[in-house]
mmCIF file as gemmi writes it, N, C-alpha and C atoms, coordinates in Angstrom:
data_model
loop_
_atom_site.group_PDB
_atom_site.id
_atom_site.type_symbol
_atom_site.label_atom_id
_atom_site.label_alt_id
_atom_site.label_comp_id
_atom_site.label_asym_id
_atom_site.label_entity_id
_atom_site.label_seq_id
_atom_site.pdbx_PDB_ins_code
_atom_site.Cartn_x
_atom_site.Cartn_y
_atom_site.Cartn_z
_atom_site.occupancy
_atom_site.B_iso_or_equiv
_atom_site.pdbx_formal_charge
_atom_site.auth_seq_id
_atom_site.auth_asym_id
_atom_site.pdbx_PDB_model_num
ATOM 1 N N . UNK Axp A 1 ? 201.908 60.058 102.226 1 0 ? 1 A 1
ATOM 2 C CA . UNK Axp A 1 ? 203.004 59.825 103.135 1 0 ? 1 A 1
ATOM 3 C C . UNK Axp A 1 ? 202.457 59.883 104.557 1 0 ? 1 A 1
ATOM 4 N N . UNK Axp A 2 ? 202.157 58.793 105.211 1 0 ? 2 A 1
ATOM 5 C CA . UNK Axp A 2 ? 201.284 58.537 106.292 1 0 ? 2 A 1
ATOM 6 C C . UNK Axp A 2 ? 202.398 58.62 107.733 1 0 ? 2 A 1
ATOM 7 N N . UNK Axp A 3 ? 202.279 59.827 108.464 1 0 ? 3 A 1
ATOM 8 C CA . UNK Axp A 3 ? 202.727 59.929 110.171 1 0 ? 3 A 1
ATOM 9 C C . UNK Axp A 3 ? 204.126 60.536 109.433 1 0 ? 3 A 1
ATOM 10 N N . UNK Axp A 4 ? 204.283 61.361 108.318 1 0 ? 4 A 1
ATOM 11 C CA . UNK Axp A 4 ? 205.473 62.174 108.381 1 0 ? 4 A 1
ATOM 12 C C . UNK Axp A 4 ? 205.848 63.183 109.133 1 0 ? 4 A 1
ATOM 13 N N . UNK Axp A 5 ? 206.56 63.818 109.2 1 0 ? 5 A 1
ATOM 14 C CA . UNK Axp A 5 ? 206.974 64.87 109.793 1 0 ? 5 A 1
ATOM 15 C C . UNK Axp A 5 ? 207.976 65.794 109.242 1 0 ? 5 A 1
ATOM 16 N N . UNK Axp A 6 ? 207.811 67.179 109.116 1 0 ? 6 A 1
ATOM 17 C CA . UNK Axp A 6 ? 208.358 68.393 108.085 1 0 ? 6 A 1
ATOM 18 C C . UNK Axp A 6 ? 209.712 68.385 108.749 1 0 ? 6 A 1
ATOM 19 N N . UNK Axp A 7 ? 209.705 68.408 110.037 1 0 ? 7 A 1
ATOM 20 C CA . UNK Axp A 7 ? 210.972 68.882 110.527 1 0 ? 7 A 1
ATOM 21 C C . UNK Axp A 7 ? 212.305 67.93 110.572 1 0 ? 7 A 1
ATOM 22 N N . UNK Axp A 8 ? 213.183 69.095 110.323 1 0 ? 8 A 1
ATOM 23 C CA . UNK Axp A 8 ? 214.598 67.931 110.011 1 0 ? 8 A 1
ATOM 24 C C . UNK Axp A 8 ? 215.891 68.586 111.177 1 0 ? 8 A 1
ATOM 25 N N . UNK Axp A 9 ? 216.32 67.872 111.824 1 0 ? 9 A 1
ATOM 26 C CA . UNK Axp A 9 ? 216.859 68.529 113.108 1 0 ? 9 A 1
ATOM 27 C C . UNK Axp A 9 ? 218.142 67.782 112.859 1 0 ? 9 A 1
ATOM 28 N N . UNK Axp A 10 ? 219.352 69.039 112.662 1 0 ? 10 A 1
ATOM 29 C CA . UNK Axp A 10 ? 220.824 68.743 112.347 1 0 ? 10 A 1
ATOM 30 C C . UNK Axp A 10 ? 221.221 67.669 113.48 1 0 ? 10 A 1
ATOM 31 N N . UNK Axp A 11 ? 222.309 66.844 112.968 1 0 ? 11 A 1
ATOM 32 C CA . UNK Axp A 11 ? 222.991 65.733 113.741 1 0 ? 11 A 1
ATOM 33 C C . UNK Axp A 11 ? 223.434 66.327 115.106 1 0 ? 11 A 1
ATOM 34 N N . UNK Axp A 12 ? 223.722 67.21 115.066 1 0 ? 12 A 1
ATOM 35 C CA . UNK Axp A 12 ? 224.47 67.52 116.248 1 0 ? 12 A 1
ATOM 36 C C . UNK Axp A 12 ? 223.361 68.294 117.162 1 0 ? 12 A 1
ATOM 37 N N . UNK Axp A 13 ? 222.631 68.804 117.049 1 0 ? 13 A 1
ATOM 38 C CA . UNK Axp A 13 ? 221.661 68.899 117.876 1 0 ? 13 A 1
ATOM 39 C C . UNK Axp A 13 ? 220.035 67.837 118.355 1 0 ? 13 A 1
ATOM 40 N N . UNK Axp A 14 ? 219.744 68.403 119.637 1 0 ? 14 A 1
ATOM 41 C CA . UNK Axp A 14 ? 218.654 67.912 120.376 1 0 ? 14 A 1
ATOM 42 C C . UNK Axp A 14 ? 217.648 68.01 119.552 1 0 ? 14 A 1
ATOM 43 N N . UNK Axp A 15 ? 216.574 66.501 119.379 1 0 ? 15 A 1
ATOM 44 C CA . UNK Axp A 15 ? 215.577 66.383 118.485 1 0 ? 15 A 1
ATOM 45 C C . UNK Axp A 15 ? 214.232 66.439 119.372 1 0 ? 15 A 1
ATOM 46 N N . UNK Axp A 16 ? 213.879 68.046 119.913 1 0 ? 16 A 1
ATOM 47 C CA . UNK Axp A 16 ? 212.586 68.057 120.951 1 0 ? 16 A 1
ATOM 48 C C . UNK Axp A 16 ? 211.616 67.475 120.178 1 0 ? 16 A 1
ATOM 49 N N . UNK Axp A 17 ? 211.123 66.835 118.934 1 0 ? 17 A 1
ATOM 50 C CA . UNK Axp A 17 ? 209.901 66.172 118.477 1 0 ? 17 A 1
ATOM 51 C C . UNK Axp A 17 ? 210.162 64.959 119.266 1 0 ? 17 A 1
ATOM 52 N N . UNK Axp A 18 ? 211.499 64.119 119.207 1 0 ? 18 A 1
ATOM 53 C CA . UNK Axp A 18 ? 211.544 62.628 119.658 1 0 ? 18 A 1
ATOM 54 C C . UNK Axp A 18 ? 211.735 62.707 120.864 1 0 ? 18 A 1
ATOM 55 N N . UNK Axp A 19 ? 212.334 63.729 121.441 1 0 ? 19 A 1
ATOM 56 C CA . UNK Axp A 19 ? 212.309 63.608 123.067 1 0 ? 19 A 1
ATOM 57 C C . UNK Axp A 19 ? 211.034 63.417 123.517 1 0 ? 19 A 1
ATOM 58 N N . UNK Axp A 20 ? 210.25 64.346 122.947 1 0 ? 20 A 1
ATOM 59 C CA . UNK Axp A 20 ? 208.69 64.269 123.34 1 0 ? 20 A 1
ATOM 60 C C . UNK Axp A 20 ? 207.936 63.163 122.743 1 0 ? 20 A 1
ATOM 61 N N . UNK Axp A 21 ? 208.022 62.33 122.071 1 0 ? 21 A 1
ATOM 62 C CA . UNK Axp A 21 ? 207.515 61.225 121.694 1 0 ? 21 A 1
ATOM 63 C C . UNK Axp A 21 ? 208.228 60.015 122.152 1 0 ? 21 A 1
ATOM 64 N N . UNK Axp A 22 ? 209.208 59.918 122.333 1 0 ? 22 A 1
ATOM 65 C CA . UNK Axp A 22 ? 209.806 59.253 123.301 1 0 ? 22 A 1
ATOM 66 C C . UNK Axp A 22 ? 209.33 59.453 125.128 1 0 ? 22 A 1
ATOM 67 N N . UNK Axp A 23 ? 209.27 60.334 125.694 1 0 ? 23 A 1
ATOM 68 C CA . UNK Axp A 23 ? 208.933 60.719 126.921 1 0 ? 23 A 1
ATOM 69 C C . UNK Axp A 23 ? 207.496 59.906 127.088 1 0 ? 23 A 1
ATOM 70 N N . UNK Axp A 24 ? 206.485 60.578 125.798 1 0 ? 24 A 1
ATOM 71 C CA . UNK Axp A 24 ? 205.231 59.96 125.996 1 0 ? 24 A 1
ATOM 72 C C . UNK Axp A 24 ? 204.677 58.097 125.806 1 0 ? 24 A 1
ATOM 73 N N . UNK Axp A 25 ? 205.46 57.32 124.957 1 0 ? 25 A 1
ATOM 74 C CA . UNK Axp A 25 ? 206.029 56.131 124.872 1 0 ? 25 A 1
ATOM 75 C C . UNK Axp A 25 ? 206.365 55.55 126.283 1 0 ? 25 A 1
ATOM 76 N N . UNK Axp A 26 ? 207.378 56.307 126.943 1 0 ? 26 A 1
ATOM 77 C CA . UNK Axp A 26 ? 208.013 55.746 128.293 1 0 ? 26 A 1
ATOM 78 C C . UNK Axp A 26 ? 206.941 55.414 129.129 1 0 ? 26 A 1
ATOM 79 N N . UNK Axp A 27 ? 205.992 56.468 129.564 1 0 ? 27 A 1
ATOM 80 C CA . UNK Axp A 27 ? 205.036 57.364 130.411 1 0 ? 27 A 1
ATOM 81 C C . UNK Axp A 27 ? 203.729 57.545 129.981 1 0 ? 27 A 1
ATOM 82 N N . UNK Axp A 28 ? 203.778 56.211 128.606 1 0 ? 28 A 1
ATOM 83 C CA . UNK Axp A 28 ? 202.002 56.935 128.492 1 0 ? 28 A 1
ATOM 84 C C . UNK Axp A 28 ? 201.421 57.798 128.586 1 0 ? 28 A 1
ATOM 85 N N . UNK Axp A 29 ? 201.756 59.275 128.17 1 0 ? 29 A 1
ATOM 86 C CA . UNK Axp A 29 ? 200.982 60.353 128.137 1 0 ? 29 A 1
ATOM 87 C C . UNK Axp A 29 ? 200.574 60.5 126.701 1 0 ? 29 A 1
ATOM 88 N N . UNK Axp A 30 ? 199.442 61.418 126.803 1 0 ? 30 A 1
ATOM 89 C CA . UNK Axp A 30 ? 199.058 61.797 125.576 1 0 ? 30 A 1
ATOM 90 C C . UNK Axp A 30 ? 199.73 63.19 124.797 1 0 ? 30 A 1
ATOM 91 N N . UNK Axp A 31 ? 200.137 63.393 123.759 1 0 ? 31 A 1
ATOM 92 C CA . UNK Axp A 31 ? 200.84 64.409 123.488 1 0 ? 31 A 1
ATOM 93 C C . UNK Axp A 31 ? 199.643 65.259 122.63 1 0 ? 31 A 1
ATOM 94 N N . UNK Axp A 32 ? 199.04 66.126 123.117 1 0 ? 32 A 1
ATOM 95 C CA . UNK Axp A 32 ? 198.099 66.992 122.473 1 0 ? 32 A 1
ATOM 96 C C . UNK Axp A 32 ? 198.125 68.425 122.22 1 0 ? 32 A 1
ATOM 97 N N . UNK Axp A 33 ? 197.97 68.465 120.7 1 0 ? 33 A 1
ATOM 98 C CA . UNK Axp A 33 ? 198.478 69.769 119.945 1 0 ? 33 A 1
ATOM 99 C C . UNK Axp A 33 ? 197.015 70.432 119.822 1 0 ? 33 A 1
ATOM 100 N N . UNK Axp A 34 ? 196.982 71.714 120.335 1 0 ? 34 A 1
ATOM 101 C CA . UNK Axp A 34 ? 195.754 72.745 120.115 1 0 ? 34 A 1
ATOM 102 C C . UNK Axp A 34 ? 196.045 72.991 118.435 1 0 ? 34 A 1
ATOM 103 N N . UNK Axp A 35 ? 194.727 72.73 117.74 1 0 ? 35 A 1
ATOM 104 C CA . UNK Axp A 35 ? 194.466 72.525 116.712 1 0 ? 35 A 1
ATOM 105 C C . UNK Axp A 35 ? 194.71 73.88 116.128 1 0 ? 35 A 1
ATOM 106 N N . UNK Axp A 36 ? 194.324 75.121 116.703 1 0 ? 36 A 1
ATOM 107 C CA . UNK Axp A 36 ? 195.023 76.316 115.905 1 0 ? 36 A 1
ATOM 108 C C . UNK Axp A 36 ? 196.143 76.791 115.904 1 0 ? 36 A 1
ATOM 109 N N . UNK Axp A 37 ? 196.842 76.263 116.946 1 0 ? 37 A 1
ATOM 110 C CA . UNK Axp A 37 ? 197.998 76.833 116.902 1 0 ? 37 A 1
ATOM 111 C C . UNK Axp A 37 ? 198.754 75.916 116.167 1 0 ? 37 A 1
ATOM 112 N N . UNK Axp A 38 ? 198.594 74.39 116.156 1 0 ? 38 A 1
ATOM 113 C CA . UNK Axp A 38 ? 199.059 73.295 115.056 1 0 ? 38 A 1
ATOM 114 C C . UNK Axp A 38 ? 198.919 73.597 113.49 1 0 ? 38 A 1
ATOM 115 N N . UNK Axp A 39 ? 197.903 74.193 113.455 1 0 ? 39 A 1
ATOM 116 C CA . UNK Axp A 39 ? 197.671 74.804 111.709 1 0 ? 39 A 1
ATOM 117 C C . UNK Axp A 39 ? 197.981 76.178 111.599 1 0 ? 39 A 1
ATOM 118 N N . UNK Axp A 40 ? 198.46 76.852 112.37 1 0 ? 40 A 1
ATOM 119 C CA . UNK Axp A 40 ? 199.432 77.955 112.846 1 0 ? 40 A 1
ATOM 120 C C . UNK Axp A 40 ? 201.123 77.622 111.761 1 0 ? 40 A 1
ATOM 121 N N . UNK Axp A 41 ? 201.087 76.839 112.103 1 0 ? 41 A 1
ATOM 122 C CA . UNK Axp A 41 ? 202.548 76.125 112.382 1 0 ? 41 A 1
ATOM 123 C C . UNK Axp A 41 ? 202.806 75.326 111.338 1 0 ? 41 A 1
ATOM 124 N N . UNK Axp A 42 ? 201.729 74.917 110.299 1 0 ? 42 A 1
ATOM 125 C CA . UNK Axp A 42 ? 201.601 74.172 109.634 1 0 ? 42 A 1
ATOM 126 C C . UNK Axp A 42 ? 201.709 72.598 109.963 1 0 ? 42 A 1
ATOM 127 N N . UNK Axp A 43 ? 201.373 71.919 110.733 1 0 ? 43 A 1
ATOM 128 C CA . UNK Axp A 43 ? 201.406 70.976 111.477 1 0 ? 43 A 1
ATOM 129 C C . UNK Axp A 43 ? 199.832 70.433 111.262 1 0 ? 43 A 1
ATOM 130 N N . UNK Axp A 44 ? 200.034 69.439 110.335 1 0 ? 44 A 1
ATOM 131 C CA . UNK Axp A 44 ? 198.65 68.544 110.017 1 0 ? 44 A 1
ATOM 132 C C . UNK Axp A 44 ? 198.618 67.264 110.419 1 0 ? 44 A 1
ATOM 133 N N . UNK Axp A 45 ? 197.817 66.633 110.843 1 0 ? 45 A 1
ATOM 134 C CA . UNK Axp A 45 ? 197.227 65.392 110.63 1 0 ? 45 A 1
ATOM 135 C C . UNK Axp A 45 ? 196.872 65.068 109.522 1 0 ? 45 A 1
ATOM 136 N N . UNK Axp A 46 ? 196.126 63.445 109.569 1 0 ? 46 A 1
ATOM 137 C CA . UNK Axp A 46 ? 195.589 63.324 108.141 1 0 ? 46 A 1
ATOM 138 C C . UNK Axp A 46 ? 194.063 63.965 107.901 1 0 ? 46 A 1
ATOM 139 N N . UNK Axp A 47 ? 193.508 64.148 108.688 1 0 ? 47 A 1
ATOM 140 C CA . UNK Axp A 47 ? 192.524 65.061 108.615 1 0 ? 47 A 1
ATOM 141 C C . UNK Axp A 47 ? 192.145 65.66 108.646 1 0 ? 47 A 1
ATOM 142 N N . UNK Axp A 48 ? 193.43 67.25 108.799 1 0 ? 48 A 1
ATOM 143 C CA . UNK Axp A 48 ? 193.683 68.156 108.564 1 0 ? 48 A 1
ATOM 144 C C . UNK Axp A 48 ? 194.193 68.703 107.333 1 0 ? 48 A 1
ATOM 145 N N . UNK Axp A 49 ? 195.045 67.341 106.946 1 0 ? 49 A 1
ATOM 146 C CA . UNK Axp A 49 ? 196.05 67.667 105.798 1 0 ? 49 A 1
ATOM 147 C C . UNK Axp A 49 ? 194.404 67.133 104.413 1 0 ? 49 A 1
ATOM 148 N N . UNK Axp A 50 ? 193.44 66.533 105.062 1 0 ? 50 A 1
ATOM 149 C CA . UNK Axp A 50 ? 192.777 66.229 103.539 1 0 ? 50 A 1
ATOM 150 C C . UNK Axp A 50 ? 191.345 67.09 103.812 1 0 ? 50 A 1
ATOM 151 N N . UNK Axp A 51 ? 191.503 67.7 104.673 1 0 ? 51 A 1
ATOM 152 C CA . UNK Axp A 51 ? 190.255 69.495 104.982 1 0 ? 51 A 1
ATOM 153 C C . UNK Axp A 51 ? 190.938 70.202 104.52 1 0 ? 51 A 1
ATOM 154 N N . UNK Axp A 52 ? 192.246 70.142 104.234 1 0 ? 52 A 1
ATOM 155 C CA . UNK Axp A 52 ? 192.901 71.541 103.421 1 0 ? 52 A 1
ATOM 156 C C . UNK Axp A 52 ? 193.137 71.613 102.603 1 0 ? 52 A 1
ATOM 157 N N . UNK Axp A 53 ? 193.058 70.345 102.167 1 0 ? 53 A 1
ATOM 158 C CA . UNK Axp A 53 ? 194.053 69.757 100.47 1 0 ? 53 A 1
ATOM 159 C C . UNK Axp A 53 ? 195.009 69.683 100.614 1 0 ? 53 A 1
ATOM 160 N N . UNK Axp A 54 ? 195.823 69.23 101.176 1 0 ? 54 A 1
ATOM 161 C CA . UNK Axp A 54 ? 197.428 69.247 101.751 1 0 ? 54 A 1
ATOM 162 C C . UNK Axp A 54 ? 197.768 68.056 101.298 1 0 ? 54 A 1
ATOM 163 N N . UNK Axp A 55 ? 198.904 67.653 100.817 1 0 ? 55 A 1
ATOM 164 C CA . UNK Axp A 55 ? 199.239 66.352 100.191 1 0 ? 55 A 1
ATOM 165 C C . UNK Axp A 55 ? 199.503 65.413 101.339 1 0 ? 55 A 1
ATOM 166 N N . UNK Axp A 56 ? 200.2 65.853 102.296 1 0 ? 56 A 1
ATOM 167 C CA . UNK Axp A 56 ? 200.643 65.07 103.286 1 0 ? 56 A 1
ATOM 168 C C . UNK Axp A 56 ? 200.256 65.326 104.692 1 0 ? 56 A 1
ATOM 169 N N . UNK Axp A 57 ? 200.017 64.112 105.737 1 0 ? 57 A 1
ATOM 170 C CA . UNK Axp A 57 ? 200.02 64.792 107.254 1 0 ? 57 A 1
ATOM 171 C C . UNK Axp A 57 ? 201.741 65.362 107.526 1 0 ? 57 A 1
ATOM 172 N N . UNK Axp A 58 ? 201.97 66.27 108.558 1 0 ? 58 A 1
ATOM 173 C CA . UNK Axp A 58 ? 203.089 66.994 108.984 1 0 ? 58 A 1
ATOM 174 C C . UNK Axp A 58 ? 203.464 67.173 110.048 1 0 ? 58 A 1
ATOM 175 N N . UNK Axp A 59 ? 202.632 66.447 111.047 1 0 ? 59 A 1
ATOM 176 C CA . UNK Axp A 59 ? 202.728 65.966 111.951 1 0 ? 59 A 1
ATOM 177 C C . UNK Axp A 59 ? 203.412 64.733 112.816 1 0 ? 59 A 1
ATOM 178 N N . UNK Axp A 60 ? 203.969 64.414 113.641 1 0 ? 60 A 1
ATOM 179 C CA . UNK Axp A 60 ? 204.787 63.327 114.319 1 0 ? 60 A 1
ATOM 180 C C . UNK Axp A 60 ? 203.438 62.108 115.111 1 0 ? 60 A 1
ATOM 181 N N . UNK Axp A 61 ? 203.705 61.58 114.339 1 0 ? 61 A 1
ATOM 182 C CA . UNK Axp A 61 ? 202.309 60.164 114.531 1 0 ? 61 A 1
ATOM 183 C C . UNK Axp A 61 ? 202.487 60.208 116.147 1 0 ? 61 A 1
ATOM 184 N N . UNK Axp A 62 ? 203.131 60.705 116.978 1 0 ? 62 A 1
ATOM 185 C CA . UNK Axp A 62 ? 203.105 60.599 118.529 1 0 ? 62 A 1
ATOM 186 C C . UNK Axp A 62 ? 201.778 61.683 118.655 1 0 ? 62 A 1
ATOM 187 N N . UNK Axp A 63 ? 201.943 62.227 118.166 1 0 ? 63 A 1
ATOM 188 C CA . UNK Axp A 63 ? 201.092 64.352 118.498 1 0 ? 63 A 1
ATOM 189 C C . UNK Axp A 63 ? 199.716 64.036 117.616 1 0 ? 63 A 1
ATOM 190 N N . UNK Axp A 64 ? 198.504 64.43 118.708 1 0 ? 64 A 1
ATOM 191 C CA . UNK Axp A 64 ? 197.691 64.448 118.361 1 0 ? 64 A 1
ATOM 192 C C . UNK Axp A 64 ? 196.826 65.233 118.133 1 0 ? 64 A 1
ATOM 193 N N . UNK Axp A 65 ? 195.828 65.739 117.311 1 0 ? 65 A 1
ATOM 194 C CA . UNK Axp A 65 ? 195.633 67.463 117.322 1 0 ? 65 A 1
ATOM 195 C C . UNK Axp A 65 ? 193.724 67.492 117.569 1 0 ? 65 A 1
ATOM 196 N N . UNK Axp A 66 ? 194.018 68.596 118.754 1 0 ? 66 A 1
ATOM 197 C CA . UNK Axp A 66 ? 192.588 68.468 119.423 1 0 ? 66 A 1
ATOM 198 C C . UNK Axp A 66 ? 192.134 70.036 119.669 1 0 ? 66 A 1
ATOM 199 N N . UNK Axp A 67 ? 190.802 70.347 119.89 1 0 ? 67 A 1
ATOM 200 C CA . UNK Axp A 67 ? 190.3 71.399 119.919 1 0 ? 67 A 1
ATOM 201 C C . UNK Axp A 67 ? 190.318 71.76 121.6 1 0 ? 67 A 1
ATOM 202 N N . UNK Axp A 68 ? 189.612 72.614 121.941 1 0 ? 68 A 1
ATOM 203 C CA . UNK Axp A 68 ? 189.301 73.114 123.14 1 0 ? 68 A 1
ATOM 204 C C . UNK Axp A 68 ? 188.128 72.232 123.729 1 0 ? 68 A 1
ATOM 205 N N . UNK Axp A 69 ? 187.562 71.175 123.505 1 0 ? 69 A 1
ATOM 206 C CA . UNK Axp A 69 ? 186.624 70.644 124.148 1 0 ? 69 A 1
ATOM 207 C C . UNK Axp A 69 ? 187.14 69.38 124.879 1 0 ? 69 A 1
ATOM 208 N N . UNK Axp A 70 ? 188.241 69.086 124.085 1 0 ? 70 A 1
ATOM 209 C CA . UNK Axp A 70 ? 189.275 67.639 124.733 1 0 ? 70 A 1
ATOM 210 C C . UNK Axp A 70 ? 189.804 68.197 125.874 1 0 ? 70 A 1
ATOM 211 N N . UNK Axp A 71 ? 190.501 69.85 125.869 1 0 ? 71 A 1
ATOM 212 C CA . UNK Axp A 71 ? 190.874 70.493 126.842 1 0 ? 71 A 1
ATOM 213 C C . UNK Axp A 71 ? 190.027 70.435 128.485 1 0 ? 71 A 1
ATOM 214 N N . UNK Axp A 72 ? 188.93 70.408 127.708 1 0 ? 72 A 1
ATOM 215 C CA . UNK Axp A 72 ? 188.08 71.256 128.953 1 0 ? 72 A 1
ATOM 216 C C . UNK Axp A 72 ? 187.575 69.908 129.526 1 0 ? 72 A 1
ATOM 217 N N . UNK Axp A 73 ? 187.279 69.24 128.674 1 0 ? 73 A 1
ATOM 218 C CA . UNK Axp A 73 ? 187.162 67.429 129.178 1 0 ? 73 A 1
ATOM 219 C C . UNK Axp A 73 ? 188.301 67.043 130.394 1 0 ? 73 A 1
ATOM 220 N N . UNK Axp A 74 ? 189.586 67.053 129.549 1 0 ? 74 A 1
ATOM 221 C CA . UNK Axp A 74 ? 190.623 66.335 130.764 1 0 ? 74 A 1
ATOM 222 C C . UNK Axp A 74 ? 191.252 67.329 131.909 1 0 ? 74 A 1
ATOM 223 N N . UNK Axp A 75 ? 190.702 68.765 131.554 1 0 ? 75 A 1
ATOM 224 C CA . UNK Axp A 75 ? 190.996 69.189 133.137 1 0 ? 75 A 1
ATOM 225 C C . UNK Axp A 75 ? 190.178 69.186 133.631 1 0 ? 75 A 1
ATOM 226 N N . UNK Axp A 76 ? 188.805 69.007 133.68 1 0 ? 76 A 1
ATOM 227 C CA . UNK Axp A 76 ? 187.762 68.709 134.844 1 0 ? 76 A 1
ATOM 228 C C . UNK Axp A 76 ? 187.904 67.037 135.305 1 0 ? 76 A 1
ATOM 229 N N . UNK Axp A 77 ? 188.563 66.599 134.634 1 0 ? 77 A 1
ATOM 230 C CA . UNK Axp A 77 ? 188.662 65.124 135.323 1 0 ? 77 A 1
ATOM 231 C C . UNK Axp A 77 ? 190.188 64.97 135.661 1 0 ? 77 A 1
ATOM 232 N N . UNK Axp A 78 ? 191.12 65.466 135.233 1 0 ? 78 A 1
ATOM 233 C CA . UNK Axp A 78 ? 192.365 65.557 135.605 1 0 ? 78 A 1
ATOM 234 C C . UNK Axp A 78 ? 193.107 66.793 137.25 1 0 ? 78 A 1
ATOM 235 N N . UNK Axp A 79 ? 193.874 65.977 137.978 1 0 ? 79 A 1
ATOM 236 C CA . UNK Axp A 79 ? 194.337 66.804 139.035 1 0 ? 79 A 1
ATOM 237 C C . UNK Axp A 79 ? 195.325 67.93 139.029 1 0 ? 79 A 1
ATOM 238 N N . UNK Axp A 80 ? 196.031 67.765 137.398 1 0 ? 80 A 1
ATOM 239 C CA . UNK Axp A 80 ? 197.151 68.816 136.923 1 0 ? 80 A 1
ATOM 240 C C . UNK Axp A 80 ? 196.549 69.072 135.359 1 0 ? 80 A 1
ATOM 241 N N . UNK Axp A 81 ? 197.291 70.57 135.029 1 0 ? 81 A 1
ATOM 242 C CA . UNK Axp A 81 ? 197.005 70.867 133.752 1 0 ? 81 A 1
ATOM 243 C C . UNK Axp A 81 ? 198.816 71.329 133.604 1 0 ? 81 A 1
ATOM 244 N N . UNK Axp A 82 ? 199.63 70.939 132.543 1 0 ? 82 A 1
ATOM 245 C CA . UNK Axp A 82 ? 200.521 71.184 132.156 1 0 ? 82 A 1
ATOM 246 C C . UNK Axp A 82 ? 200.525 72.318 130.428 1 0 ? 82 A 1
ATOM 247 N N . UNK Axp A 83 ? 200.599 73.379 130.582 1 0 ? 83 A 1
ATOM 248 C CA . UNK Axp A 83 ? 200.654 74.159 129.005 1 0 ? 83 A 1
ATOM 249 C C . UNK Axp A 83 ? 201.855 74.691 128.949 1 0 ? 83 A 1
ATOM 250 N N . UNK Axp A 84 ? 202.732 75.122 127.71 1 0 ? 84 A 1
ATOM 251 C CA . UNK Axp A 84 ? 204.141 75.857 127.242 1 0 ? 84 A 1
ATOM 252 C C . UNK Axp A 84 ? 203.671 77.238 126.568 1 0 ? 84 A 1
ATOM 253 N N . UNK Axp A 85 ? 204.3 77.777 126.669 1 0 ? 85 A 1
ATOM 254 C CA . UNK Axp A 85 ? 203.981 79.395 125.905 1 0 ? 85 A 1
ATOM 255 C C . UNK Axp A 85 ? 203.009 80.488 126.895 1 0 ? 85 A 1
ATOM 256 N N . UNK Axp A 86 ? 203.54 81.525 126.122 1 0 ? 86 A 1
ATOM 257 C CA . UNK Axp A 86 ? 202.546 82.051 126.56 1 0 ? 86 A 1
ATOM 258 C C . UNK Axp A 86 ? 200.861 82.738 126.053 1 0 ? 86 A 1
């Protein structure tokens, strides 16, 4: 099941996966998930989901899942760093 996604978000509420994949669509940004906290969360890719044996990716085909070296790449070339959490 290729670019699925686990989460199922009631009718009547706000769907923050599509807002954010929508936003990045509008605006061309890249939507990038720190790879431990994504397998934290259970949140795979397909090449996560077939390093684990996982039947499926679980992830939103917008979200892309990257380590700390993509990090350290686009803020030395980037003028803003945007992160959530603490």
């Amino acid at each position: 099941m290729s670019g699925a996604c686990s989460t199922v978000t009631p009718q009547d509420e706000v769907n923050p996966t599509l807002q954010w994949a929508n936003f990045a669509g509008k605006e061309g940004v890249e939507l990038i998930l720190c790879v431990s906290s994504a397998l934290k969360r259970g949140l795979l890719d397909a090449s996560e989901a077939q390093r684990y044996e996982k039947e499926a990716e679980t992830v939103h085909p917008a979200f892309q899942i990257s380590g700390l070296g993509q990090l350290i790449d686009a803020s030395a070339s980037s003028d803003r760093l945007m992160t959530f959490g603490g």
